[in-house]
DRENPA-3360 file (N, C-alpha, C; in nm, 2 decimals, always signed):
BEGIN
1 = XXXXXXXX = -3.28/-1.85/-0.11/-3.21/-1.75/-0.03/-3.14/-1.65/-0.13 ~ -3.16/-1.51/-0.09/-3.10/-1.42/-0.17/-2.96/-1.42/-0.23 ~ -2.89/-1.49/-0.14/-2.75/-1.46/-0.09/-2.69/-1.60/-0.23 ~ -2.78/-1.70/-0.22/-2.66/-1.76/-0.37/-2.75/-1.71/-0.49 ~ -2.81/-1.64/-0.47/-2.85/-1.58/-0.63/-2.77/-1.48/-0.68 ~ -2.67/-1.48/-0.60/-2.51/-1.31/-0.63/-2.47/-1.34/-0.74 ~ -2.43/-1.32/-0.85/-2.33/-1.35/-0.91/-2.18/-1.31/-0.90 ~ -2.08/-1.43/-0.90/-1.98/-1.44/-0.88/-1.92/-1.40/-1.00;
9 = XXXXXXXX = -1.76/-1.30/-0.98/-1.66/-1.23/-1.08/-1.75/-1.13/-1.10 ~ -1.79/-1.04/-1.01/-1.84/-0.93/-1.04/-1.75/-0.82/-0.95 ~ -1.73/-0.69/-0.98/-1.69/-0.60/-0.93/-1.74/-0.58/-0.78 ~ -1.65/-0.54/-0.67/-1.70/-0.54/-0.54/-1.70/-0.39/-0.51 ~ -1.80/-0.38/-0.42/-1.86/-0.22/-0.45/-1.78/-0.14/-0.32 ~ -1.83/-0.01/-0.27/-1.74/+0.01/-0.19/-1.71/-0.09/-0.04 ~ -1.77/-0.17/-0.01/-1.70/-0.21/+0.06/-1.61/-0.34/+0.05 ~ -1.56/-0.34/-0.07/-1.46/-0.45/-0.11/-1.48/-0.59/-0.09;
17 = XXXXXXXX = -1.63/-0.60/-0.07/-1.67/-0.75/+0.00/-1.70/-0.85/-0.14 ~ -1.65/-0.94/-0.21/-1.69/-1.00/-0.30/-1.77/-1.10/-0.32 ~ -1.90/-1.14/-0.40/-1.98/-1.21/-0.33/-1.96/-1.38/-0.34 ~ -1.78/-1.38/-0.36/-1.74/-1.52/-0.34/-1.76/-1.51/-0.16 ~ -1.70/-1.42/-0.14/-1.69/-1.42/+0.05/-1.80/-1.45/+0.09 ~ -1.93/-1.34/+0.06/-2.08/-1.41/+0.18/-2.12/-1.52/+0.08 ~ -2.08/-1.56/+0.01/-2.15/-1.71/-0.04/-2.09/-1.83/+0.03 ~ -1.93/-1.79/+0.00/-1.86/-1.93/+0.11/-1.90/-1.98/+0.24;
25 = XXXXXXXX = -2.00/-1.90/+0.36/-2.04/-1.98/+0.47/-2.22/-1.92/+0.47 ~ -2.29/-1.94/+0.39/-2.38/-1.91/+0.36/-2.49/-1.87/+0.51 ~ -2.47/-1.98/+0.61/-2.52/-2.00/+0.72/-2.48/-1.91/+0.81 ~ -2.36/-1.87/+0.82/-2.27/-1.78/+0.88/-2.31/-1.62/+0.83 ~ -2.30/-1.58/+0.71/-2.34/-1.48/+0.61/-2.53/-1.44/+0.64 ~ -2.59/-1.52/+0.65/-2.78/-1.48/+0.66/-2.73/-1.45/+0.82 ~ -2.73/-1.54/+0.89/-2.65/-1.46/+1.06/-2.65/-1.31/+1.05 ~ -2.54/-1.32/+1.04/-2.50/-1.22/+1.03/-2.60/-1.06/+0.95;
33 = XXXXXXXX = -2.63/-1.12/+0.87/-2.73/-1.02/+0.81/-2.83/-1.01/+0.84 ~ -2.89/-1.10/+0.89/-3.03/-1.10/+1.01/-2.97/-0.97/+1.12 ~ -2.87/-0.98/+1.15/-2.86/-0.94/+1.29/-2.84/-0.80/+1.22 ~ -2.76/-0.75/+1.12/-2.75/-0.61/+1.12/-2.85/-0.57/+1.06 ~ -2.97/-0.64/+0.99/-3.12/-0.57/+0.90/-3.22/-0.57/+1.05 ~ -3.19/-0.62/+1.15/-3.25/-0.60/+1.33/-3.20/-0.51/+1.35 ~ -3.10/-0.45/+1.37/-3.07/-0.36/+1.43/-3.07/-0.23/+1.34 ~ -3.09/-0.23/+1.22/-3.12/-0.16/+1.13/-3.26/-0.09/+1.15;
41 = XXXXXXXX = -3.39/-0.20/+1.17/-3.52/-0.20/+1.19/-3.50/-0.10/+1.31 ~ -3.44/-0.17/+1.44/-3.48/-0.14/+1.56/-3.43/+0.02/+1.57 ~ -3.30/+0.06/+1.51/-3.30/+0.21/+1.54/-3.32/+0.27/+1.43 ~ -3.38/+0.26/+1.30/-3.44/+0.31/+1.21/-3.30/+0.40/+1.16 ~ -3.18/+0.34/+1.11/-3.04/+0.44/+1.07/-2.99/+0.33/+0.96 ~ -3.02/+0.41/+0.84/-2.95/+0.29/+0.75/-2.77/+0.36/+0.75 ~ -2.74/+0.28/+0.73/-2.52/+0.27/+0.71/-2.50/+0.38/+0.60 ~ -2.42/+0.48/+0.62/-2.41/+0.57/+0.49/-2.32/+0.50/+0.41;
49 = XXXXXXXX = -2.26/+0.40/+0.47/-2.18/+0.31/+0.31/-2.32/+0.26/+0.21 ~ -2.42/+0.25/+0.24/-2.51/+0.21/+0.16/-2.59/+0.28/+0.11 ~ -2.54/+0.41/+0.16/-2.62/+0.52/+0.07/-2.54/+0.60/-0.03 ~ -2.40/+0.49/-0.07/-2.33/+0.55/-0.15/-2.24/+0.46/-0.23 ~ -2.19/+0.50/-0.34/-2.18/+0.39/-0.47/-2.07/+0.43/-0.55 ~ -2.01/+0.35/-0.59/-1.84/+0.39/-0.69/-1.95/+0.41/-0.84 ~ -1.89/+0.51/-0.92/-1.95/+0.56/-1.06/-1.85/+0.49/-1.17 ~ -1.86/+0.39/-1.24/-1.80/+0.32/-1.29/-1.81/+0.35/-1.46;
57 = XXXXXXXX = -1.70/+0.36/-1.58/-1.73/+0.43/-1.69/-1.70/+0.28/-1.76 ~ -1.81/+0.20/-1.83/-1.77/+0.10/-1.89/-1.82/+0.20/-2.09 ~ -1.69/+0.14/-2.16/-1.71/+0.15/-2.29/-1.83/+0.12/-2.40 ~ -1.84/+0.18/-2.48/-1.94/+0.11/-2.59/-1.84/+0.15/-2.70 ~ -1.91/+0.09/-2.81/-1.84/+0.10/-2.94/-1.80/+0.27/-2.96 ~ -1.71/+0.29/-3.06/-1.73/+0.42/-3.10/-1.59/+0.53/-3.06 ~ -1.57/+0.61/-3.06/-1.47/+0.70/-3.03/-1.44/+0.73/-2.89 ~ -1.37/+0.65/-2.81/-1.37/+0.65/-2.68/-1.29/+0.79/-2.60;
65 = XXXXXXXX = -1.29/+0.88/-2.69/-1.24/+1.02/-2.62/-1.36/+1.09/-2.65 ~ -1.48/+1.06/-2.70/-1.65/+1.13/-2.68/-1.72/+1.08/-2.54 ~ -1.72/+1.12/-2.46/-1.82/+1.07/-2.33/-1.94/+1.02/-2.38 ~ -2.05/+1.03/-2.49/-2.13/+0.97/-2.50/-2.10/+0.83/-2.54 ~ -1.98/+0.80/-2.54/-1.94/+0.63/-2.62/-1.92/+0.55/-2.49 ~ -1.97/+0.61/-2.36/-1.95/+0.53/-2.24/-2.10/+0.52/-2.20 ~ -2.10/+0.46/-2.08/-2.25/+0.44/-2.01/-2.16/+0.39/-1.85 ~ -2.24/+0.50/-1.77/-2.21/+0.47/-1.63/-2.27/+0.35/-1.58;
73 = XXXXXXX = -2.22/+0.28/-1.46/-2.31/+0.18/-1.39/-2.23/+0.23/-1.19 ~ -2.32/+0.20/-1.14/-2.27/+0.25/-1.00/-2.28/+0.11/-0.92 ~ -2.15/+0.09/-0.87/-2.12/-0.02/-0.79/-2.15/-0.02/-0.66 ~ -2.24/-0.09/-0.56/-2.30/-0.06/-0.46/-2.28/-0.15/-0.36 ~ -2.25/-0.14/-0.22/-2.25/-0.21/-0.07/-2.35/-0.36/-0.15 ~ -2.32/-0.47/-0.13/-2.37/-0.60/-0.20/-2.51/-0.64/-0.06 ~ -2.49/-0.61/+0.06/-2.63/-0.61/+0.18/-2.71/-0.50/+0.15;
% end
């Protein structure tokens, strides 16, 4: 199942859900996500939280007042 292959202490994306939460009732969690990827299917409208993502600036070595000494990663809705 998708849902414990998350990795845990990772950054929670915009919707603040971390993936200690849908792991803790695993059975409860696929539920639930069954039912909103159905109703997803059935009126063909995906969630604009999931068409949108926090732009995160993590460091690399080097002179960190040069923007190229960063590299973006975009944090995203974890469903």
């Amino acid at each position: 199942m998708a849902v414990r292959q998350i990795k845990n202490g990772k950054a929670a994306g915009p919707d603040n859900i971390p993936a200690e939460a849908l792991k803790s009732d695993i059975e409860a969690t696929t539920n639930m996500l069954y039912l909103l990827f159905k109703k997803i299917w059935e009126e063909e409208q995906v969630p604009m939280d999931w068409k949108e993502g926090h732009l995160v600036k993590i460091p690399k070595k080097g002179d960190l007042s040069k923007c190229e000494n960063y590299r973006g990663i975009t944090l995203l809705s974890i469903p």
